[in-house]
Residue frames as qw, qx, qy, qz and C-alpha x, y, z in Angstrom:
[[0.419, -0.265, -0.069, 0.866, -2.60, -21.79, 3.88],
 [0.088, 0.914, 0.326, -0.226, -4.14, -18.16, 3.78],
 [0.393, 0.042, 0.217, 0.893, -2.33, -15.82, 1.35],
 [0.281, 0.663, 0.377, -0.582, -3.60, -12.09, 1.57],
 [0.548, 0.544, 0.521, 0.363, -4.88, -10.79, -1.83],
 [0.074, 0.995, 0.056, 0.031, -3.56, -7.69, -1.35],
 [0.063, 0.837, -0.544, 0.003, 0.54, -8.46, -1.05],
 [0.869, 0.213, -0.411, -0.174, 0.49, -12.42, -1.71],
 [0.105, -0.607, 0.607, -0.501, 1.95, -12.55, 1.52],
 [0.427, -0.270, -0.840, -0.196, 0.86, -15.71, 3.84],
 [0.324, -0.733, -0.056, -0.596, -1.25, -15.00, 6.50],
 [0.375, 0.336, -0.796, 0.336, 0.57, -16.24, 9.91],
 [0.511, -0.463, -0.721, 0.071, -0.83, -18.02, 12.85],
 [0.236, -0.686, -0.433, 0.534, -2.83, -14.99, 15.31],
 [0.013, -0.256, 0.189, 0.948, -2.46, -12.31, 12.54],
 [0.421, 0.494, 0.553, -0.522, -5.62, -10.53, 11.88],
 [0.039, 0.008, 0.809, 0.587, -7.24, -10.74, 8.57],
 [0.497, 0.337, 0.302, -0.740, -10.43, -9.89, 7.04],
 [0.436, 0.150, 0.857, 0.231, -12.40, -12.13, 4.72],
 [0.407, 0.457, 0.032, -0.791, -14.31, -10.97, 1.63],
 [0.609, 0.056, 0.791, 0.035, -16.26, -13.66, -0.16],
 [0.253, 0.318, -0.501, -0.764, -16.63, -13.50, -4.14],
 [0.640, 0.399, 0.326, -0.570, -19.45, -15.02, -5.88],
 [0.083, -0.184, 0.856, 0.476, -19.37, -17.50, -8.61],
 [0.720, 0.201, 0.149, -0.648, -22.14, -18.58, -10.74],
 [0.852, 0.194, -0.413, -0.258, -21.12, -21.36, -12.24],
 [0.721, 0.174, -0.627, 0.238, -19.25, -22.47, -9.28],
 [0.458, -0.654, -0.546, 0.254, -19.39, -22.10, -5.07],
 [0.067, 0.938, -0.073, 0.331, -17.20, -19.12, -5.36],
 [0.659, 0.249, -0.318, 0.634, -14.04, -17.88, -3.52],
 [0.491, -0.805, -0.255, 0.215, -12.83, -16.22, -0.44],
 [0.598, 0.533, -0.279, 0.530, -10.36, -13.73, -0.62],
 [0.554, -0.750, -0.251, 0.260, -8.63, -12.71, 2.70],
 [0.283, 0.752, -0.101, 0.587, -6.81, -9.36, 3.34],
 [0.505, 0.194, -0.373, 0.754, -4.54, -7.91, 6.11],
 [0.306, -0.842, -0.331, 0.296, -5.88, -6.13, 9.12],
 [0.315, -0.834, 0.064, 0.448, -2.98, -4.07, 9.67],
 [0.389, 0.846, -0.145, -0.333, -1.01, -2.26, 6.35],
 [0.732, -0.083, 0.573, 0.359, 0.62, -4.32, 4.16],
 [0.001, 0.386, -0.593, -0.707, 2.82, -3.42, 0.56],
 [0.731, 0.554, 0.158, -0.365, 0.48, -3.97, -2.11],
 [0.657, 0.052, 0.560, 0.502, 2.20, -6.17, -5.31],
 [0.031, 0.297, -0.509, -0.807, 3.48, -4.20, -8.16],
 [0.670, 0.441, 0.593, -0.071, 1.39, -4.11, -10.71],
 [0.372, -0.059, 0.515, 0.770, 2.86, -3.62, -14.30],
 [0.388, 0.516, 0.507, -0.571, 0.71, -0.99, -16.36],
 [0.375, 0.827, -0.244, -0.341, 2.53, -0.49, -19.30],
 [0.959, 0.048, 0.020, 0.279, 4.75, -2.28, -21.40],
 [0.423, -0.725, 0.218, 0.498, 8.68, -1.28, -20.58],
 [0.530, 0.011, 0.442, 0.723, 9.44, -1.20, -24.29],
 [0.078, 0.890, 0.430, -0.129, 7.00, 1.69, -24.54],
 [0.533, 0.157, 0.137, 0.820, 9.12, 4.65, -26.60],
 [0.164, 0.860, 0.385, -0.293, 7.74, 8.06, -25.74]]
């Protein structure tokens, strides 16, 4: 199964998808694959929520 690496979505049978291979050196390396068409990016946490300003 294809999950994109941009909203950890899977990728479904006939939906387009672009591949973008990563390099490893100590190992064959990895493929991530990403949505053609616009997809919700995952939160990402930047801070911690117990942060007091």
């Amino acid at each position: 199964m294809k999950i994109c690496g941009k909203c950890d979505q899977p990728l479904q049978d006939g939906e387009k998808y672009t591949k973008h291979p990563i390099a490893g050196s100590s190992y064959g390396g990895d493929t991530v694959y990403r949505h053609v068409d616009e997809c919700r990016p995952v939160p990402i946490q930047t801070t911690q929520d117990s942060v007091y300003h």
